[in-house]
N, C-alpha and C positions, 0 to 999 in steps of 0.2 A: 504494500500500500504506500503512496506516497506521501509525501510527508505537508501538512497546510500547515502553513506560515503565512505569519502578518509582521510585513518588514515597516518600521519608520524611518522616514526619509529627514531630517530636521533642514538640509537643506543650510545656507550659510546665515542659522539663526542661532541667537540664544548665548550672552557670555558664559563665562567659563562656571561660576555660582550658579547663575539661573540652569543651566545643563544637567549639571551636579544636581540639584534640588528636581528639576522635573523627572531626570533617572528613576533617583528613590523614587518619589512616588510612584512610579509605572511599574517598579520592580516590587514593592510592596502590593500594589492590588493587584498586582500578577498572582502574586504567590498565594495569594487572599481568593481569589477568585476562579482563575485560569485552572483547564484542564492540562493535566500532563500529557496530551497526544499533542496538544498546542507548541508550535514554535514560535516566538516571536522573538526579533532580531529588530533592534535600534541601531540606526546608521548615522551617525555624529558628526561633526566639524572634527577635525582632527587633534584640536586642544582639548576634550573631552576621553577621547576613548582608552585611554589607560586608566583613567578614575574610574569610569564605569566599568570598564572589565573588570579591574578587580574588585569591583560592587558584585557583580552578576556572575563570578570565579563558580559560586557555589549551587547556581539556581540549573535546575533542568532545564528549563523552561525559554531563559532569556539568553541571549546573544548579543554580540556587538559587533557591528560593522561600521567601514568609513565609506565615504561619499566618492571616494577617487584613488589613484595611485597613478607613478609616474610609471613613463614606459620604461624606462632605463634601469639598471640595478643599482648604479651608485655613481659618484664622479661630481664635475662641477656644474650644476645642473640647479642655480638659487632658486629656490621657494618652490623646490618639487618636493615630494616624497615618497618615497620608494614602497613597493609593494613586503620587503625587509624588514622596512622600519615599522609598517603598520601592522605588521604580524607578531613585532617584538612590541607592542603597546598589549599583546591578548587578545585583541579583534580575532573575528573568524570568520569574516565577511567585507565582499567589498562592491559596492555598487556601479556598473561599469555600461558607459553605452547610454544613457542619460539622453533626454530628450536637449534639456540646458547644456550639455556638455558639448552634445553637438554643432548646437546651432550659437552658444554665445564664443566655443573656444574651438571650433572648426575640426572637433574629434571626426575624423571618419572612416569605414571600415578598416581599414590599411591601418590603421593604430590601433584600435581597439583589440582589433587581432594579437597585435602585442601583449596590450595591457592586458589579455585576459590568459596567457601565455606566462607572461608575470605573474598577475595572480598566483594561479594553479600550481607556479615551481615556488611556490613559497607559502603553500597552504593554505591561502586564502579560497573561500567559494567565492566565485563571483555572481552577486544577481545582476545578470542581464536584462537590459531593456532593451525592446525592439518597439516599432511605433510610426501610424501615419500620420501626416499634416493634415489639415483640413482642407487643401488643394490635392493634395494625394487622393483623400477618400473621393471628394467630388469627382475628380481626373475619373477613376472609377478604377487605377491601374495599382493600386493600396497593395494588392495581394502579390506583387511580383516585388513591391518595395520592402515588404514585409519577409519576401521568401530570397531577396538578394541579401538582406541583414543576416540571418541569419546564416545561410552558404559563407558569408565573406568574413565573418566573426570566429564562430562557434562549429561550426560541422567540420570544420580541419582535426577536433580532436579525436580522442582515441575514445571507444565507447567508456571505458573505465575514464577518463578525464572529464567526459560530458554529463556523467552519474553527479558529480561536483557543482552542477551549476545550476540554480535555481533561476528561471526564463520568466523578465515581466514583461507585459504587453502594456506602451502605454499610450493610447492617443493622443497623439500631441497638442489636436485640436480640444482636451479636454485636461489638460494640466494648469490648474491655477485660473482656470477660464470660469468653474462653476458648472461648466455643461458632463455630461456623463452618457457613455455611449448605452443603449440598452442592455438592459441583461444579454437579448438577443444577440442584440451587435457583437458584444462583448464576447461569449460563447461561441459564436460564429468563426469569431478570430480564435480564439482559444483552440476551438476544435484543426482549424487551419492548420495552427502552431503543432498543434501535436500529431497530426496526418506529416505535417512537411520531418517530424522529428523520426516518425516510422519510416519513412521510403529513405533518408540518409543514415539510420541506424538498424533499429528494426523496432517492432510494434511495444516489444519490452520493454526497454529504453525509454519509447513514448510514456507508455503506460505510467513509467517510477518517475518520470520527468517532474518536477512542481513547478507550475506557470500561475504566474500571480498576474492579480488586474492592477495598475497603475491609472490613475485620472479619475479625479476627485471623490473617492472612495470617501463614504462616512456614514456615521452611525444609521442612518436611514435608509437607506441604498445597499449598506453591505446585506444587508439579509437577502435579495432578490439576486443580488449579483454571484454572493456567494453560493448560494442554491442550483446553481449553473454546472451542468456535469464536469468540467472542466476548467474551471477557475476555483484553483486549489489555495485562494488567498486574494494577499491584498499588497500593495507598495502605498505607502499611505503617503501624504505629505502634509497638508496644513491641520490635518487632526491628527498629525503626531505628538502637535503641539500641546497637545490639551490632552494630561492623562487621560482622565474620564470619557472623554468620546476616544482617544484610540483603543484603551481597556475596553470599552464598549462593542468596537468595532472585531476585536479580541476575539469576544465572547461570542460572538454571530459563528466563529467555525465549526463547523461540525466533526 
């Protein structure tokens, strides 16, 4: 059975106290609340994730990832940080392929391929996100941009490599926007995701894969969303912010 997780995204929010303080509390009504089949996994600014690791050392339950990693392993490289260095913080998670990552610092396949290469030789999982524009989906050609991201990323690895990486789908046109694609929409793709994962692996593989939804998941929405045969989760982002609706949104897994 695969595994449903609910990953927070915090995104480049939240000084270093306020982090610390919103952790605890996520991590305490986890433990208060949350089933043990539940994974969730908080992805940080990277001045955070060593405190909170060793908050979450001892939980089942909670994880910690970062938002990014350099492509490089080390060298003179100012204001990177290496997929190394974030592994020696505790993280076990790393968020990679990002809609923002794309479009504000011009990540595209041909690196990411890297970065997710890095990752993996340094233990990190990475959650990938794949995702169309709101001129992609109109265009009407969404499914070949959807099935070139993944081909040019992720399907170079070895099936034991690709067990490693947990796949988020996220509409681009639906991040930060307030709009949210239907459960349907949403499963539609999901199902795509997991047929394109069977013909370059095989149906096993698909099967154990976990593909999370990404774009504007929250407490209201996730029940209908997560109910979807194939959306094994969530990539949260602005109600990561707020323990109580991401705990919320948590608790929607089945």
């Amino acid at each position: 059975m695969r595994k449903k997780i609910v990953a927070g995204n915090w995104k480049m929010n939240l000084g270093y106290e306020e982090g610390i303080s919103l952790f605890s509390e996520i991590l305490n009504m986890v433990n208060d609340e949350a089933r043990g089949d539940q994974q969730v996994i908080v992805c940080s600014p990277f001045i955070h994730l060593h405190h909170i690791a060793k908050q979450s050392a001892n939980s089942a339950v909670v994880s910690v990832g970062a938002q990014n990693i350099s492509q490089h392993d080390a060298g003179a490289y100012t204001g990177e940080v290496s997929a190394k260095q974030v592994k020696s913080t505790g993280a076990d998670y790393v968020i990679l392929g990002h809609s923002e990552r794309r479009a504000y610092f011009a990540e595209d396949e041909k690196l990411l391929e890297i970065k997710v290469d890095q990752a993996l030789k340094n233990r990190l999982k990475p959650i990938f996100c794949i995702g169309e524009t709101k001129e992609e989906r109109e265009a009407g050609d969404f499914w070949d941009v959807l099935s070139k991201q993944l081909k040019e990323t992720v399907f170079h690895l070895s099936e034991e490599e690709f067990k490693q990486v947990v796949l988020a789908y996220e509409p681009v046109w639906a991040i930060g926007t307030g709009l949210t694609a239907t459960p349907e929409q949403a499963q539609e793709v999901h199902a795509f995701i997991r047929n394109e994962i069977a013909n370059n692996f095989d149906q096993e593989t698909a099967d154990a894969t976990t593909i999370l939804y990404g774009g504007s998941c929250n407490p209201k929405n996730a029940p209908d969303l997560f109910a979807q045969a194939d959306i094994d989760g969530g990539l949260i982002g602005g109600a990561s912010l707020k323990s109580r609706d991401f705990v919320d949104i948590i608790k929607v897994l089945n």
